[in-house]
VOKEKOL-954493 format. One record per atom (N, C-alpha, C): residue in one letter; x, y, z. Coordinates in steps of 0.02 Angstrom, whole numbers, plus 50000, padded with zeros to 5 digits. Example, Ala and Ser with C-alpha at 12.3 -4.5 7.8 and 13.67 -1.06 7.14 Angstrom:
<atoms>
A506604971650390/A506154977550390/A506604983550390/S506424988850354/S506844994750357/S506455000250394/
</atoms>
This chain:
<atoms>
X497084968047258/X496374969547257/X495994963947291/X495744964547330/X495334961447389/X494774958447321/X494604950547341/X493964947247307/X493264950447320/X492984951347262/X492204951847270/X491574946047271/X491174947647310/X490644941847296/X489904945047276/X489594941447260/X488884942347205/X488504939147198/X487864937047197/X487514931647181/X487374931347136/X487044923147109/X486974922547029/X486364917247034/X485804917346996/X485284915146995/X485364910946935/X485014902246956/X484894898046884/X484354896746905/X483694894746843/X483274891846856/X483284885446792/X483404878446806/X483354874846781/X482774865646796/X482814864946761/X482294858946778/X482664854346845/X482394851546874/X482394846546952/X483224840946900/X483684841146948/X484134837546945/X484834838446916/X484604847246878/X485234847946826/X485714854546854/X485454856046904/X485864860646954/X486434856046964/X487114859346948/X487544856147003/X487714859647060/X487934856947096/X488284856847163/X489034860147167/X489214856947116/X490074861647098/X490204862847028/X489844869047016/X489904869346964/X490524871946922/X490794869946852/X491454867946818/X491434876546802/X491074881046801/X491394888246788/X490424892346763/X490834898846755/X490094903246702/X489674899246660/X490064896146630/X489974893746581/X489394888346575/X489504883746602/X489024879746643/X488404882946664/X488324887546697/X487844888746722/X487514891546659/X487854897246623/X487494901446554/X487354896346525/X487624891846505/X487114884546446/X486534879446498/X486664881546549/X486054877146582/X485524882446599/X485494890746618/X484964895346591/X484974895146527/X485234894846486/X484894897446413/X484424891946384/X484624886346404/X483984880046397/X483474878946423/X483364883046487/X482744881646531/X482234885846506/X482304892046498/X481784893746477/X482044899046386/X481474894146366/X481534897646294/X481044901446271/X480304903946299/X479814907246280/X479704913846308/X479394920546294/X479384925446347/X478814929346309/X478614932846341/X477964939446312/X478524946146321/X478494948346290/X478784956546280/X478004962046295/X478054965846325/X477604970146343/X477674977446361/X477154980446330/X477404987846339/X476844990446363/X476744997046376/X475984999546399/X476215008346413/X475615010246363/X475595018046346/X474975021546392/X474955026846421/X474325029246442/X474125033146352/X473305034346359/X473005037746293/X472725041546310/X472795046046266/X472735054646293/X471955054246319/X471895060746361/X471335061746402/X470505062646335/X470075060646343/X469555060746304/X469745058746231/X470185056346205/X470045050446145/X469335046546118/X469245048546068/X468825046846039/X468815044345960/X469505042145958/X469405040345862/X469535030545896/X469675029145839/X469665020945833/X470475017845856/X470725012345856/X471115011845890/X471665010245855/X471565011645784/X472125010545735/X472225015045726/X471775020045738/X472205031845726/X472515029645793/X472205028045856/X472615028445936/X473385026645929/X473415019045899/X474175016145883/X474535021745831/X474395026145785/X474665028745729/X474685036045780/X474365036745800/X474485043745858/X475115044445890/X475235051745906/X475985053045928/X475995052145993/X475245051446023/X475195048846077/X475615042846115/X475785040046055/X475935031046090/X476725031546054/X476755037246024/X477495036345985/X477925036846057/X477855041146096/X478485042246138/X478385036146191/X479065035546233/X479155029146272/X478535027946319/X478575020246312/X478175017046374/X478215018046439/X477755018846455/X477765019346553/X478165014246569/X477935007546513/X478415000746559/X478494996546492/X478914994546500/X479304991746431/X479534985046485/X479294979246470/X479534972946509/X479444966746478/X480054961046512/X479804956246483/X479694950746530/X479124946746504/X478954940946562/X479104936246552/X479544932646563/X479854923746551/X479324922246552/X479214914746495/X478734909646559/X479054904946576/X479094905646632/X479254904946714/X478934895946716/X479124891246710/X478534884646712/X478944884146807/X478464885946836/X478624885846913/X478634877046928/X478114874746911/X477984866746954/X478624862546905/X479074864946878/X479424858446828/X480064860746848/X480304869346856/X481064870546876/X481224870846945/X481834872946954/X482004873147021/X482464879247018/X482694882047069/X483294888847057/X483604885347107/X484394887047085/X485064887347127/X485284893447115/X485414894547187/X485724901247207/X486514899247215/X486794906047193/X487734902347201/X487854910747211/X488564908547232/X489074915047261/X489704915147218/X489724921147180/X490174918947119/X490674924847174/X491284924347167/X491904926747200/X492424928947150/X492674935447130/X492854935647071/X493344944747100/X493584945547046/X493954950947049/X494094956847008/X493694962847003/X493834968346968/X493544972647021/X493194977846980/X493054986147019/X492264984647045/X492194985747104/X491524986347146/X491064988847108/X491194992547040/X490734997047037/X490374992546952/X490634987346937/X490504982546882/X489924978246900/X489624974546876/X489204969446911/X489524963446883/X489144959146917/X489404951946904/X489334950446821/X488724950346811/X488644945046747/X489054949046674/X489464954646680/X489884954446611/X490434947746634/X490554945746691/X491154939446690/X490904933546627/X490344934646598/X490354933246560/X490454931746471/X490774939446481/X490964940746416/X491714941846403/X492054941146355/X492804944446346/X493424941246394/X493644945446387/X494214945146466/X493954944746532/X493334949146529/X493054949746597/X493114943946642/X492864936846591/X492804932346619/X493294928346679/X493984928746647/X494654928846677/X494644928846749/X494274935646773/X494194936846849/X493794933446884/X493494926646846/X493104923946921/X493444918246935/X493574920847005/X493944914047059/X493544907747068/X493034909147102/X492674903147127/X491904905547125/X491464899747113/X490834898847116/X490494893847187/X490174896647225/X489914892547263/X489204891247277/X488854884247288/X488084884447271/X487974885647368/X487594889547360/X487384891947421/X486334887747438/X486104887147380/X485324881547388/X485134879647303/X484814874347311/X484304871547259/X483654871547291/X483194872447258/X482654871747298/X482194871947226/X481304867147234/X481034868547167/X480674874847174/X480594878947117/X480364884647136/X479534885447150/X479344878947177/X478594878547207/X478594879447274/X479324879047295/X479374877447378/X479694885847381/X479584891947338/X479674898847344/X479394901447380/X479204905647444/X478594908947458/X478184913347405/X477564914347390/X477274915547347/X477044924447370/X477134927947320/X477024935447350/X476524938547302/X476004942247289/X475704947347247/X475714952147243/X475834954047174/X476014961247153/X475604962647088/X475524970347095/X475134974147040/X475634974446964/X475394971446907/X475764973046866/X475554976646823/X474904974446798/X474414982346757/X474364985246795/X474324992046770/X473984998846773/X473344998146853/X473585002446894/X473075002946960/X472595007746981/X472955012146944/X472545021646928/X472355020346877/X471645023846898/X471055025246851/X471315027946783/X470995026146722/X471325031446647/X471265024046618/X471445026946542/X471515022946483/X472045022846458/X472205014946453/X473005013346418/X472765008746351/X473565009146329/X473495003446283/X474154999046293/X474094993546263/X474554986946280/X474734986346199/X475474984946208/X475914979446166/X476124972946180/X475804968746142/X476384965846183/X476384958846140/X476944958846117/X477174952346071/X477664946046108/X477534939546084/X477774933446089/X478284931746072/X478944929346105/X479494930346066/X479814923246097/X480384920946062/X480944916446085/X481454921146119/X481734916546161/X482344919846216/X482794914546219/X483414918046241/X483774913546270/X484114919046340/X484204915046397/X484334920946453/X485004919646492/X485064924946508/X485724923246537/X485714921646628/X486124917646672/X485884918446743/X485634925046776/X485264924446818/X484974932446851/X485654934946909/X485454941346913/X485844943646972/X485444951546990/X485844952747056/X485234959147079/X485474964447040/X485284967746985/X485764973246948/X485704980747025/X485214981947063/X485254986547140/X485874985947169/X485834976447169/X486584976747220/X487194977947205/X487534981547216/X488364980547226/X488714975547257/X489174972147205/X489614967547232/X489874972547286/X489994965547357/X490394966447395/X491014962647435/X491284965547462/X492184961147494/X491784955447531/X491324955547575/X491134951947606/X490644947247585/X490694939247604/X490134935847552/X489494935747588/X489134934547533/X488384934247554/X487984930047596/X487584935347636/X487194933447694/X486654930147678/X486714924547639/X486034920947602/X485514917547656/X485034921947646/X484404917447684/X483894913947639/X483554908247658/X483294904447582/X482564910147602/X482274911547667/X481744912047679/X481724920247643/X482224925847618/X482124932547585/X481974929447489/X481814925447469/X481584923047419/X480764924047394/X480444925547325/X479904928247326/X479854927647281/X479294922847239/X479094921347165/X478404925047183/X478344930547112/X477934935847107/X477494934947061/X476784934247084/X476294934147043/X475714939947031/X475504940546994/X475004944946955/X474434942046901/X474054945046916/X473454945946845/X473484950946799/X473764946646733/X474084951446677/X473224952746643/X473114957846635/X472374961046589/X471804955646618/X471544954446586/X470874950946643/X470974943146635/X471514940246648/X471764933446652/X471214933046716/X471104924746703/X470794921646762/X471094921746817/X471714918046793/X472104915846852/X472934920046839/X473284919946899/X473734924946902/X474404921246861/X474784926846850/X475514924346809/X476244924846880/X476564921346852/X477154920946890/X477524926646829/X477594932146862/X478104937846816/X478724938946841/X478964934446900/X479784935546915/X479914932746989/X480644933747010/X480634934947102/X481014940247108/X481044937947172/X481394945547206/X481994941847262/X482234942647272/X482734941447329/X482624946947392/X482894949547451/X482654952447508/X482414960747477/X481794957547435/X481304963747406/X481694966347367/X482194966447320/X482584966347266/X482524963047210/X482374963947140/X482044960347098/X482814957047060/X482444950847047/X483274945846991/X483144947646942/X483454949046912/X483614951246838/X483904946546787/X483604942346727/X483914938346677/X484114943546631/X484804943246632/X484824948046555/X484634943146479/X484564947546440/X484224943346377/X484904943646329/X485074937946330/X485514934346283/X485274934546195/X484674934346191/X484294933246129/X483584934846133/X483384937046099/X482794939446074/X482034939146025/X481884934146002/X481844934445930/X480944935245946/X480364939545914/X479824941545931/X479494939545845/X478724937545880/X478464935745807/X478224939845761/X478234938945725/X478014943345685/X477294948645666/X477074946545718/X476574952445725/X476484950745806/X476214958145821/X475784960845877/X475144960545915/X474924961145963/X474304961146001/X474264969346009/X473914975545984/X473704980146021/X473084979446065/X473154982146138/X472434983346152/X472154990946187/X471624991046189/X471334997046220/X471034995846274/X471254998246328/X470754996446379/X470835000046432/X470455000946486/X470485006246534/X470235004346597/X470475007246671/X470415005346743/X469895010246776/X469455006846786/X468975009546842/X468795005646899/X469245007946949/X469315005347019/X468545002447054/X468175006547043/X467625007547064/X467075000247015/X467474999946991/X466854992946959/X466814986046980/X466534982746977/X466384976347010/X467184973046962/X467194974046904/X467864971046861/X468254978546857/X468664980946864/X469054986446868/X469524986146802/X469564979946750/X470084978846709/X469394980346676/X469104984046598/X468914983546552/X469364985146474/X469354977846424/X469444978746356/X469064982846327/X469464988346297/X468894990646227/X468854991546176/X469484989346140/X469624986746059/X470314982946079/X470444979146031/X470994974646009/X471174973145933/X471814973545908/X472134971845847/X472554970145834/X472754965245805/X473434963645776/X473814967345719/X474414969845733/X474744973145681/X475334972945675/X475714971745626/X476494969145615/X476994972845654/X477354969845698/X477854969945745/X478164975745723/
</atoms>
């Protein structure tokens, strides 16, 4: 069976990337320390002409069924980490992705790891993207504060392939947004050649209560984001 290759994303603080790194392993304990904080976020549209208060809205069957978007946002401390990109080389079925080599037996199959850049992730090109709601209507937001621990990113789109990767530093893209009417914009992820990295979540742990809010998009206004109730209610 012919070797596969894959890429694997760390983002750790300036100096603790290595260069040759000793296996998975290594890399999974040097992501799971870098970033330990994240927002969990969800967001419901609310039915057309609503008119009760926003604690019947949350108790409504309206908001019972799934979220449009169920996500979570690291925080990302851009000016303090750096990402190394590596080429993990390993051996099972094309149709697996990389990061179970981290679990079980799986692990067994990786040959070699190679660092392909370090770079701090201030020196990323910087890209903007819509992350709330852009069409007009009324939503509501979840969205609770939690501890993480993460595992390295990889493109879950791509398929490993026989041939190794055509790494360019310049297809790199730290993605920012204005989450609800923040002043200033959030770093919510990157992307590799317009392909988003993916941390899987190793751990989880969310506080014990919630942020609901109500609020709704009208394109047409000088502020297009308006709040129109908010509550806290147990997770």
């Amino acid at each position: 069976m012919d070797a596969l290759h894959s890429p694997c994303f760390v983002l750790a603080p300036a100096g603790e990337l290595p260069l040759e790194p000793s296996g998975w392993e290594e890399l999974s304990r040097l992501q799971a320390r870098s970033i330990a904080a994240a927002e969990r976020l969800r967001l419901f549209r609310v039915p057309g002409g609503w008119s009760g208060s926003l604690d019947a809205l949350v108790d409504s069957a309206g908001v019972s069924e799934r979220p449009f978007c169920d996500a979570l946002v690291p925080a990302i401390g851009v000016e303090s980490l750096h990402l190394g990109v590596y080429e993990l080389r390993w051996r099972g079925s094309p149709d697996a992705v990389a990061i179970p080599l981290a679990a079980g037996g799986a692990s067994r199959r990786l040959e070699a790891i190679r660092c392909l850049d370090r770079l701090p992730l201030r020196e990323v090109a910087n890209e903007a993207c819509w992350f709330y709601p852009t069409e007009d209507g009324a939503y509501l937001s979840w969205s609770n504060r939690c501890e993480v621990r993460l595992e390295p990113g990889h493109l879950p789109d791509r398929p490993p392939t026989q041939a190794p990767l055509d790494y360019r530093h310049e297809r790199l893209r730290l993605l920012w947004s204005l989450m609800a009417d923040d002043e200033a914009m959030t770093c919510v992820g990157l992307t590799y050649n317009r392909r988003r990295i993916e941390w899987p979540v190793a751990l989880e742990n969310g506080e014990p209560s919630a942020a609901w809010t109500w609020f709704s998009v009208d394109s047409r206004a000088e502020r297009p984001y308006r709040e129109i109730s908010r509550c806290q209610r147990p997770r």
